[in-house]
C-alpha positions in Angstrom: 27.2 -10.6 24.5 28.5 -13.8 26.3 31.8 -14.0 24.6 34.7 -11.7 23.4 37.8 -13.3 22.0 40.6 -10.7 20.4 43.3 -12.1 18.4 46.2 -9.7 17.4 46.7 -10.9 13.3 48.0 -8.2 10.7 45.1 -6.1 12.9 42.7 -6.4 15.3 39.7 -9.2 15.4 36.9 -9.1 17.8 34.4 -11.9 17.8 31.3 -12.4 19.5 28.8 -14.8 20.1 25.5 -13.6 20.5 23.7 -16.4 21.1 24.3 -20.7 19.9 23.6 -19.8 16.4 24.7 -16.0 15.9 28.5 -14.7 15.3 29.7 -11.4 15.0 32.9 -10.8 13.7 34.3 -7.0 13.6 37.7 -6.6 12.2 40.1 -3.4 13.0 43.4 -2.3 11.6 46.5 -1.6 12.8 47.7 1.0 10.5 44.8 3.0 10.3 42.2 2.5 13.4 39.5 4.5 10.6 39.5 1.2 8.3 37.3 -1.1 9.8 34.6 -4.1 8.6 31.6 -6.4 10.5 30.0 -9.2 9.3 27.0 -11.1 10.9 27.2 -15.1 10.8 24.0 -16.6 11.1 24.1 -20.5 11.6 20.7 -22.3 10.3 19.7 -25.7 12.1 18.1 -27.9 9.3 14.9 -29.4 10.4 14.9 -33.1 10.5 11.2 -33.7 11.3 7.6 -32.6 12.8 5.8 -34.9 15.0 2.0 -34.2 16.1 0.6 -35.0 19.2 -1.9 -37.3 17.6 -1.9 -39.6 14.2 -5.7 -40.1 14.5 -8.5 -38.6 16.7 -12.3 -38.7 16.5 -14.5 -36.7 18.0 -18.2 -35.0 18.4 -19.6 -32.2 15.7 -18.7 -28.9 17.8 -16.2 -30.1 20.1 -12.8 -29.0 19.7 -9.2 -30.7 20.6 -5.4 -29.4 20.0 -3.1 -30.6 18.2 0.6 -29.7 19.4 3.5 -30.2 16.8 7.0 -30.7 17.9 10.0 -29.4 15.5 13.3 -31.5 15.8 15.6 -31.0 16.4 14.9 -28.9 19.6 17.2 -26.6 18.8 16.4 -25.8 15.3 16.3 -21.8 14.6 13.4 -23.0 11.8 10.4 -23.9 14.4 7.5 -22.1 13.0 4.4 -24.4 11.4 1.4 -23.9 10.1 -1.7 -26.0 10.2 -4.2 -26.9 7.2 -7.1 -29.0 7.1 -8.0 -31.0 3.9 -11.6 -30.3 4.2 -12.6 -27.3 5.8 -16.2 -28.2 6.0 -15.7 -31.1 8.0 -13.2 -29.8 10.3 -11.0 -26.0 10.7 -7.3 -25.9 12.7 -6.5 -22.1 13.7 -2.6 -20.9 13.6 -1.9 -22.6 17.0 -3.2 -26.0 16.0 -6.8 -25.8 18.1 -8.9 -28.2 15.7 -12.7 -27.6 15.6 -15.4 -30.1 14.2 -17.7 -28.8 11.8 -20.1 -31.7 10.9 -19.4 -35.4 10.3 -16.9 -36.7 8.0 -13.7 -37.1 7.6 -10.4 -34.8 7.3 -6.7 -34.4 7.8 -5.2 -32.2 9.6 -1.3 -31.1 8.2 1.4 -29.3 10.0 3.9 -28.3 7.7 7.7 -26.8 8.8 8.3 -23.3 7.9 10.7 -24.6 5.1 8.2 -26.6 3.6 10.0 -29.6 3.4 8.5 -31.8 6.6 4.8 -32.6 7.4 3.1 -34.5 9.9 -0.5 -35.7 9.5 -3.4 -36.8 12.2 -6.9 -38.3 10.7 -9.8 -36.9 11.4 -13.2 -38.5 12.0 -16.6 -36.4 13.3 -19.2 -37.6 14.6 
């Protein structure tokens, strides 16, 4: 725990921060020290957008390049993405963004936030 605050109100109120976005607040009483209650505050940082490291790549069938996606803000609790490729056949994207070329065409790569609401896209072209 890095902070303890007690205020004296009607009882006894110990709060503590766990970490930026976590709070726990544990309430005692007064009159009887048996009668007590907790709760867990958990503050959520919206996501405002996902930025890959490339818009638009081409490369050689069998080669492989990766993609990094950045979450902001940087200290959203939401960071988790996943990739997807639009055509699978042309080109695959594991779980940690390493995007393979299958055989020539054309795909997109997607990297979507964990709430589903933000995307970012890079164009692919194989030779």
């Amino acid at each position: 725990m890095r902070k303890k605050l007690l205020i004296l109100f009607c009882g006894i109120l110990t709060v503590a921060l766990l970490c930026s976005n976590v709070l726990i607040a544990s309430a005692t009483s007064l009159a009887d020290s048996k009668v007590k209650a907790t709760c867990k505050v958990t503050v959520v940082q919206k996501v405002v957008s996902v930025k890959l490291s490339a818009k638009s790549k081409t490369i050689k069938k069998g080669k492989s390049f990766t993609l990094k996606a950045t979450v902001l803000p940087t200290n959203t609790n939401m960071k988790s993405v996943t990739f997807t490729s639009t055509n699978k056949k042309i080109a695959t994207v594991n779980s940690k963004g390493k995007v393979t070329a299958k055989k020539a065409g054309k795909a997109t790569i997607i990297v979507t936030t964990k709430d589903g609401k933000k995307q970012a896209k890079c164009t692919l072209k194989v030779k």
